[in-house]
Every structure is written in C-alpha cells, then in structure tokens.
RORODO-185638 format. One record per atom (N, C-alpha, C): x, y, z; residue in one letter. Coordinates in steps of 0.1 Angstrom, whole numbers, plus 2048, in hexadecimal, padded with zeros to 3 digits. Layout:
N
XYZA...
This chain:
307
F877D8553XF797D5551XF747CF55EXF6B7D5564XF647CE56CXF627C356EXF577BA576XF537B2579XF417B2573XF3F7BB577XF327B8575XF307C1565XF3B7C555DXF3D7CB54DXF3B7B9544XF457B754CXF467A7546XF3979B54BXF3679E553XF27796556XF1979B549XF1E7A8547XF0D7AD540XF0C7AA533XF167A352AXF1679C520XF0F78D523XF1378852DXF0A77752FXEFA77D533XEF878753BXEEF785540XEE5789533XEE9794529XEE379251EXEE378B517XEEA77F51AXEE877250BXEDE769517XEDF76C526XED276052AXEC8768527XEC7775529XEB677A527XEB277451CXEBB77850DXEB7773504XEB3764505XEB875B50AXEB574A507XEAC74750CXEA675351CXE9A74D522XE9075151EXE8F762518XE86765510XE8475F502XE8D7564F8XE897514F2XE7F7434F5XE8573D4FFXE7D731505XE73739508XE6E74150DXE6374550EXE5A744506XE5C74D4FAXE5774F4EBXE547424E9XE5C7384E9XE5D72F4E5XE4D7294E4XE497274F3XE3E7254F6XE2D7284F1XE337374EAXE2573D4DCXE2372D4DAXE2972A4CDXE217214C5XE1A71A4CAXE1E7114D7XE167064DCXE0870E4E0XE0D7174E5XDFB71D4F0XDF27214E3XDFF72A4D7XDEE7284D1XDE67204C5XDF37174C4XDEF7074C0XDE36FE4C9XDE57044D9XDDA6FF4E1XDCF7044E3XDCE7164E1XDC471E4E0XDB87194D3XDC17184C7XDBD7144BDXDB47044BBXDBC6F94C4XDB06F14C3XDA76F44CDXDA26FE4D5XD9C7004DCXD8D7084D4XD907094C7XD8B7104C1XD8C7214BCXD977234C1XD9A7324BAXDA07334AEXD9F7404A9XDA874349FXDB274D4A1XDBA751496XDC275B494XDBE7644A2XDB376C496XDAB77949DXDAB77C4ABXDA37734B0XDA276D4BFXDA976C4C8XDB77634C1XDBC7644CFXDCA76B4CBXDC97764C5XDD57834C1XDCD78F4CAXDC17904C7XDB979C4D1XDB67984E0XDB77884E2XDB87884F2XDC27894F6XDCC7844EEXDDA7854FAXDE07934F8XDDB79B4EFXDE37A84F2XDD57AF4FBXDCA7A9500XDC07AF506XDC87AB519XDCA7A351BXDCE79E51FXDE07A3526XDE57A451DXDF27AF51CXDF37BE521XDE77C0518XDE77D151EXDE87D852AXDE17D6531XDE07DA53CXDEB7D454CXDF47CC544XE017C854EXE0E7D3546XE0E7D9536XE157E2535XE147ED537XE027EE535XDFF7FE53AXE0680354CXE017FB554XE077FA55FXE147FB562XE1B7F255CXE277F655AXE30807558XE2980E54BXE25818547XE24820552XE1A81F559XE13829563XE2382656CXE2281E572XE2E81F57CXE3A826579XE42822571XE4D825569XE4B837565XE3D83A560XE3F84A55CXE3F85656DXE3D84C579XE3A857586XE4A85558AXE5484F582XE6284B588XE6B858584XE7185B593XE7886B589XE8386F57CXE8785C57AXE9086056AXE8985D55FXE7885A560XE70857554XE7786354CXE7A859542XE7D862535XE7486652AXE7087152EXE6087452AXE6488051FXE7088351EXE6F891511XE7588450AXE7D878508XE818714FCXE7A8674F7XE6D867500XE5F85F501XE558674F2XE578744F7XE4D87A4EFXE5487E4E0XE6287E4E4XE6A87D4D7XE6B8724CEXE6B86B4D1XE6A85A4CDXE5A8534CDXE5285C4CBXE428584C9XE418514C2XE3E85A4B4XE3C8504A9XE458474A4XE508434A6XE5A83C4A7XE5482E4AEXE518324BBXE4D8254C0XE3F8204BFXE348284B6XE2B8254AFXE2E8184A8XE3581E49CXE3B81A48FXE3F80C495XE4980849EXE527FE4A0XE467F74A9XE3D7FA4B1XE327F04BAXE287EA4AAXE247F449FXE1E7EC497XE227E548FXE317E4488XE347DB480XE397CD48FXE427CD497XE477C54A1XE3E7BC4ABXE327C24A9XE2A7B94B3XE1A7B74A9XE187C04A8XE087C14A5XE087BC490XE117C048CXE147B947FXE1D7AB47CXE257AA484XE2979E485XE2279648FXE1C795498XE1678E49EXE08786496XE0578E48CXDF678A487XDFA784477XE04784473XE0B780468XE0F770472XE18773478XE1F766480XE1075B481XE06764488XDF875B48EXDF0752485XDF075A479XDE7755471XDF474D466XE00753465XE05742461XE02732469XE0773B477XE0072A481XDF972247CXDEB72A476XDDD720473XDE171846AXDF071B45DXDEF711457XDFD709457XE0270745FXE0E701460XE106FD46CXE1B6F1473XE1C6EF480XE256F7487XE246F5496XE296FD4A0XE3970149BXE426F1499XE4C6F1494XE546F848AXE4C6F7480XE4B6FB473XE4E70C470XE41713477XE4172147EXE4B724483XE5372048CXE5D725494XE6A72648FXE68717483XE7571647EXE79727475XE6A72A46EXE67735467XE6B73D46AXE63741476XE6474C47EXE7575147FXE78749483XE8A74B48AXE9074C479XE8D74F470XE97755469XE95768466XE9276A472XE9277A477XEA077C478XEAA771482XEB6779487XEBE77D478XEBB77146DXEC4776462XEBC78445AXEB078445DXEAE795455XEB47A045EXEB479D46AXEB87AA471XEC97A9473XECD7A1476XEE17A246BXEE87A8461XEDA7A3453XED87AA449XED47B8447XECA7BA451XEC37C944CXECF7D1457XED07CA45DXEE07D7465XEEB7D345FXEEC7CC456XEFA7CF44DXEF37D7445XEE97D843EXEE87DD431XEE07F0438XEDE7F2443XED67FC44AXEE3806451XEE87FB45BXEF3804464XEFD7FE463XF047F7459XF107F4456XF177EB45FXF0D7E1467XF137DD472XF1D7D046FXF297CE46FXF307C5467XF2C7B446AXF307B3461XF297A3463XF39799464XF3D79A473XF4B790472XF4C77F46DXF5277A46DXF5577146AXF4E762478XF4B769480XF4776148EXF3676248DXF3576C486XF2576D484XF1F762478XF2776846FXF27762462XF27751464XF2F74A46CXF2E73B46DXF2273D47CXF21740487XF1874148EXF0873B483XF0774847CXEFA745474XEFA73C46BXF06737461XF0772845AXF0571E462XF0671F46CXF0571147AXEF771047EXEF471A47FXEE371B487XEDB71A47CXEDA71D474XED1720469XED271345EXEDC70E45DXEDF703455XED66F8460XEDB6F746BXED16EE473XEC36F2475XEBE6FE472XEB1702471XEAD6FA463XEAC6FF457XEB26FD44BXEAE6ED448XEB76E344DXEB06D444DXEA66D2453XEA16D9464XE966D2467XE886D945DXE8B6E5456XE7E6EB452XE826E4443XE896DF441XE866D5434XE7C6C8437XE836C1440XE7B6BA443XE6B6B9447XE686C644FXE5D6C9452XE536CB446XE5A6CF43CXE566D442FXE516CB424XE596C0425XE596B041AXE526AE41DXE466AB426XE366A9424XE2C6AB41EXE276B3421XE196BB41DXE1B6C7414XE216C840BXE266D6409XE1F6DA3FDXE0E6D9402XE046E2404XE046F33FEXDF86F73FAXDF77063F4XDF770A407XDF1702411XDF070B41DXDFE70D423XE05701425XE126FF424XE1A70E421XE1E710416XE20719412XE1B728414XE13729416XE0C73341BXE0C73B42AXE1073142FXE1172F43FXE1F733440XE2872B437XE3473043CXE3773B430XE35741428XE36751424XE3175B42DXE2375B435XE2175D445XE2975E44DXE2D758451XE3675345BXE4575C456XE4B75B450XE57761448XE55774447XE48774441XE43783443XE4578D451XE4177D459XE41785466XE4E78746FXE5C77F46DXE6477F46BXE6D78B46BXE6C78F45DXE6F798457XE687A9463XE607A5460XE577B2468XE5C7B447AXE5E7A947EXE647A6489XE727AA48AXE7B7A8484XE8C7AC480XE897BB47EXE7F7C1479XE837D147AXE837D7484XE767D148EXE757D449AXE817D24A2XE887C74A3XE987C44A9XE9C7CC4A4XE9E7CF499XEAD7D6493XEA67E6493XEA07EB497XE9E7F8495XE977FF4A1XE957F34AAXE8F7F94B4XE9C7F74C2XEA87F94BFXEB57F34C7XEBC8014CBXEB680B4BFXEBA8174C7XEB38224D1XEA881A4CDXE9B8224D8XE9B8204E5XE9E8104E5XEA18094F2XEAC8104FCXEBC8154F3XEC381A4F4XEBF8284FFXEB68304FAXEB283E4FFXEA783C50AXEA282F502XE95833514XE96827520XEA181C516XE9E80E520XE9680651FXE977F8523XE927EB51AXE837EC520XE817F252CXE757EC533XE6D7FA528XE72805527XE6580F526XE6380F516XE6E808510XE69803503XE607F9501XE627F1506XE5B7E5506XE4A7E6508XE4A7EF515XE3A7EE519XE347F9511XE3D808508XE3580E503XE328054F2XE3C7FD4EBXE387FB4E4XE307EC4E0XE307E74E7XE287DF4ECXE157E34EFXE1A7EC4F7XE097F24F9XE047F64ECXE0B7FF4E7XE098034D4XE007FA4D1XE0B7EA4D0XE027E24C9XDF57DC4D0XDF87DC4D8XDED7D94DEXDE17DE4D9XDE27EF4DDXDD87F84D7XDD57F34C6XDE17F54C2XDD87F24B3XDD57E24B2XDDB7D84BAXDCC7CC4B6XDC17CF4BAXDC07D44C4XDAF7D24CDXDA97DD4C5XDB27E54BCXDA67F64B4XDA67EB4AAXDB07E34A0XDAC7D9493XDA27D2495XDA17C74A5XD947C14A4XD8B7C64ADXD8B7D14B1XD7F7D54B6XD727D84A7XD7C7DE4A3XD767E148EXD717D148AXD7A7CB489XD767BC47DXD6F7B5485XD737B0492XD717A7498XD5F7A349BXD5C796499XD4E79549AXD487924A9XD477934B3XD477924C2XD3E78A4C6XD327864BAXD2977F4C0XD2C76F4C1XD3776D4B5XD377604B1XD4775D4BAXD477654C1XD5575F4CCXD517584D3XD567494DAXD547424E2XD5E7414E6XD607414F2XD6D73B4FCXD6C730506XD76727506XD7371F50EXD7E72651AXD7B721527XD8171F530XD9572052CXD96711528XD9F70B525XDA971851BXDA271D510XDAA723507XDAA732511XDA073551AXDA773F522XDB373B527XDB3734530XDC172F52EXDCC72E52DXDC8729518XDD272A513XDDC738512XDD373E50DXDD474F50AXDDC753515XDD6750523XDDA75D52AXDEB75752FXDEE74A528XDFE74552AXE0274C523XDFE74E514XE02754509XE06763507XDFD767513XE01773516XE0B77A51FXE0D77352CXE13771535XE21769530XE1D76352FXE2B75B52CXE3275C523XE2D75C513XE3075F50DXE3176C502XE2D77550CXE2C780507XE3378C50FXE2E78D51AXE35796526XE3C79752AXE4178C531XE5078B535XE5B78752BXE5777D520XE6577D516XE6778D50DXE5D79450DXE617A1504XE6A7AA50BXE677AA51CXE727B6521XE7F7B151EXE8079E521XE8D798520XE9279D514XE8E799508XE9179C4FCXE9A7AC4F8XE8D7B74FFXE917C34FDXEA07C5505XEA27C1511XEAB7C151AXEB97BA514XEB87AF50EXEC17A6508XEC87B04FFXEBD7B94F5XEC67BE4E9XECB7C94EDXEC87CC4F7XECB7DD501XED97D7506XEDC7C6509XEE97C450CXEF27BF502XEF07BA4F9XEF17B44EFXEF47B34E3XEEB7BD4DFXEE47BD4D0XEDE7B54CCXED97BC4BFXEC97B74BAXED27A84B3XEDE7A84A9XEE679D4A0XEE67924ACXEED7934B8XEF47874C2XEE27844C5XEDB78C4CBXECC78A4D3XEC37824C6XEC97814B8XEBF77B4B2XEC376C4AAXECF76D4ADXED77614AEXED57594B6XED975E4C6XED174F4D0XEC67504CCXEB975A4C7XEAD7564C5XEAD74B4BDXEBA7434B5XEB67394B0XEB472B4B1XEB072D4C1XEAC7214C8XEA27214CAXE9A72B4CBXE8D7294CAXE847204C2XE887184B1XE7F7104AFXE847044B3XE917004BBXE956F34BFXE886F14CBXE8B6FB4D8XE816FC4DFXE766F74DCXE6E7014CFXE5F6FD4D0XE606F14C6XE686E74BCXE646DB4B8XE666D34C7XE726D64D0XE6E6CC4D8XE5F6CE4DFXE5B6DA4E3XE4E6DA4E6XE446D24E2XE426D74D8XE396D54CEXE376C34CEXE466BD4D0XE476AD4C9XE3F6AB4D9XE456B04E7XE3E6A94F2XE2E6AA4F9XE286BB4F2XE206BE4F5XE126B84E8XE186BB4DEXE0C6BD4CFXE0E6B14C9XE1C6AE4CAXE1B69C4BFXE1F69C4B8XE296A64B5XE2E6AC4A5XE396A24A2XE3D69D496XE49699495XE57698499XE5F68B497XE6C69149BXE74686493XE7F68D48AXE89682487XE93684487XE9E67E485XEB067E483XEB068E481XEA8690473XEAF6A046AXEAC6AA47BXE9E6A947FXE9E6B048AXEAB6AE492XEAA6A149AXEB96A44A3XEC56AD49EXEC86A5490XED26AE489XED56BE48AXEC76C2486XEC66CE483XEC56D6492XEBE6D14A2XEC36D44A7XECE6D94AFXEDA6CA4ABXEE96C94AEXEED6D74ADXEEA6D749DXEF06E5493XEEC6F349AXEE36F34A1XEDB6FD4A4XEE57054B0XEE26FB4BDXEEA6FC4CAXEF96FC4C7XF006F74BFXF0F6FB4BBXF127084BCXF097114ADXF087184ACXF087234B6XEFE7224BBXEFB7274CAXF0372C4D3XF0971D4D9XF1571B4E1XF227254D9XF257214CEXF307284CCXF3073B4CBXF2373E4C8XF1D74E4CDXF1E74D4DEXF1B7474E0XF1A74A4EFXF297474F9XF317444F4XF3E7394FBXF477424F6XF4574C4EEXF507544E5XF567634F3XF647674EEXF637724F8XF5C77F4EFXF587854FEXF4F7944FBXF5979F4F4XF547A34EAXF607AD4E5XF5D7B84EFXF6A7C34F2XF667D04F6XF627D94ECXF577E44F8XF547EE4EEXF5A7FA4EEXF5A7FE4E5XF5E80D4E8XF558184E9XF598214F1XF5082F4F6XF4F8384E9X
C-alpha cells in the first residue's frame, strides 16, 4: 500500500472535521441574522441568492474541462434534482424555521442525529454492516449528545420547544438521505461537480419558492444582517459542502457522519461565547463523550478495500 493510499483516509476524516466546524457556524450567523430582524424566509433565499452564482461559476468552469463528465451528468439529472431538493432546499428550510423556536445549541444537538439515520437507512437500504466499532462509536457520541439535549430540554419544554425540535429532526432525516444516497453519484462524477450541480438545484428551487410567496415590499435589511448572510453563505455554506462531499467520496457517508458528531460540541461552545447560551457539568460531560467517540473513529486502523 502506498503512502499517499494510507494518507487519503485522514485526509477524509480532516475534511470532514473542518467542514463540520464549518457548518457548525450556521446556527450562530443565523441566530445573528435573526436578531437583526430576519426570518426563516429571508435569510434561506439570501444565502442561497448569494450562493448561486459562486456554484454556477464553478459549473461554467468545470463543464469547458476535457474530462467534464457530461453524458453521466445528463444521466444522473433527475437524480441530482431529487437529492439537491430533499438535501439542501428541504432540509435547509425545515432546519431554519426550527431555529426560530429553539436555541442554537439545542438545533444542532438535533440536527446531528442524521449520522444515526444514515447508518440505519444503509443498513436497512444497502446492507452496509454495522460492526461492532461503529456500534460503540455511536453509543459514545450520541449518549453524550443525549445528556446535553436533555438538559437543554428540562427547561422550557414549551408547545414551541417541541415543535422546533420535531423541525429540526425532520430535517435531519431529509439530510441523511442526501448523505446516504447521494455517495454514489459523487462516486461517477466527483465531489466538486456534485456538489455545485446539486446545490444550484436548490438554489434554483428556493429563489422559484420565494420568488412565488415571498413579500418583497416588507423586506428590510440591515447592513449588519448583510453580513451576516453573506458569512452564512460563504462560510458556511460553500466551502464546508465541497469538504463534506469530498469527505464521503473518501470515507463514506457512516465514518463522514460520525465525526459530524462534533458539530453540536462546536456550536454549544459557540453559541455559550458568542450568544450567551448556557453551560453546565451535563454539557462538559456530554462533550467528553462526544470527542472519545470521535477520537476512537478517528485513531482506529483503516480497513483495506477491496477492488
């Protein structure tokens, strides 16, 4: 085995950890977009406004390159329709509009129980086995997920409460398909030319949903929530999605959504230094549990594959 056969397993568990950190970053910006005065609507149709035209670009470049793979492009159309509207443009507006009723934290904790549906829907889809290393991996992470979203929970536990995080869980869910089904498309055309075609999809269908609903007169923007947005889009939208795609192209979608389960450690610490959000023992705890987990997915040797 090589040298650089054995490197391209770490380099797909850092994409993964940095594109999670990335992500990570949503909640806060549009926790900040939001006291700026936006809503959902608002700032889902700016940052994919905002978005579009760095994938379209992308697009354009990528299709004048002479291995664009342009007959498995047009083979895989509605395929990557299908996987840009449930993966970005349906879970992104499900995820958004939980935000409005629950905190940053709280969301994220939500959010990240994706890696266990997409484990599940590829054991129960493509038979993918679920070892014994996975199996405690996810009792580790999730159990420390698990106390801090109880705690988060023992407060206010609110009809919005509730609401927010059936939201949030929806989107989740809708999210893990996209992982788990969009791993072999990646496979045929490559992380970048999946990423910016299905990405633009959704793009296209928020800006056609609110070009329809949206009321234009009564938008206000400040400065500041530009901004926010255009981090939201840039940062947290752009660049962690190629990571992501690239990760599971090295990876897989199961290991790629397991480190994603640092992502709500990330944004409660955020959240606690930027927004004010809580923090107690159960949090540390459940952190600890989190990064073990982690660590021991990450610290383990790479199985070989076979051809």
């Amino acid at each position: 085995m090589t040298t650089t056969a054995i490197a391209r397993p770490w380099l797909g568990f850092f994409l993964a950890f940095l594109g999670t950190a990335l992500f990570s970053f949503k909640s806060i910006f549009i926790k900040l977009a939001y006291a700026e005065g936006l809503n959902t609507d608002s700032v889902l149709m700016l940052r994919m406004l905002m978005s579009l035209p760095i994938y379209l670009a992308i697009i354009g470049y990528l299709w004048r390159q002479p291995d664009a793979p342009k007959s498995a492009i047009r083979e895989h159309a509605w395929f990557i329709i299908f996987l840009g509207f449930i993966g970005y443009f349906l879970s992104s507006w499900l995820d958004l509009k939980g935000l409005e009723y629950i905190t940053a934290g709280l969301e994220r904790l939500t959010l990240f129980t994706y890696p266990i549906f997409v484990t599940l829907l590829g054991a129960l889809f493509f038979k993918t086995p679920l070892n014994r290393h996975i199996v405690i991996t996810l009792v580790l992470t999730y159990s420390g997920i698990w106390m801090i979203f109880s705690q988060e929970a023992a407060g206010d536990n609110s009809a919005e409460t509730k609401l927010g995080v059936l939201l949030v869980a929806l989107s989740a869910l809708s999210y893990s398909f996209y992982v788990l089904f969009g791993k072999g498309v990646i496979h045929k055309l490559g992380s970048t030319w999946f990423t910016a075609l299905a990405m633009s999809v959704s793009s296209v269908f928020v800006l056609a949903y609110y070009g329809v609903t949206l009321d234009f007169s009564q938008l206000v923007i400040s400065p500041a929530a530009w901004f926010w947005v255009a981090c939201l889009a840039l940062v947290s939208t752009v660049i962690p999605s190629f990571m992501i795609s690239e990760s599971i192209a090295r990876i897989g979608s199961a290991q790629t959504g397991i480190v994603g389960t640092l992502g709500p450690v990330i944004t409660i610490l955020l959240a606690i230094v930027i927004l004010g959000e809580p923090f107690t023992l159960y949090h540390l705890a459940g952190i600890a549990l989190v990064m073990t987990g982690v660590l021991l997915l990450t610290l383990r040797k790479p199985e070989q594959k076979t051809s």
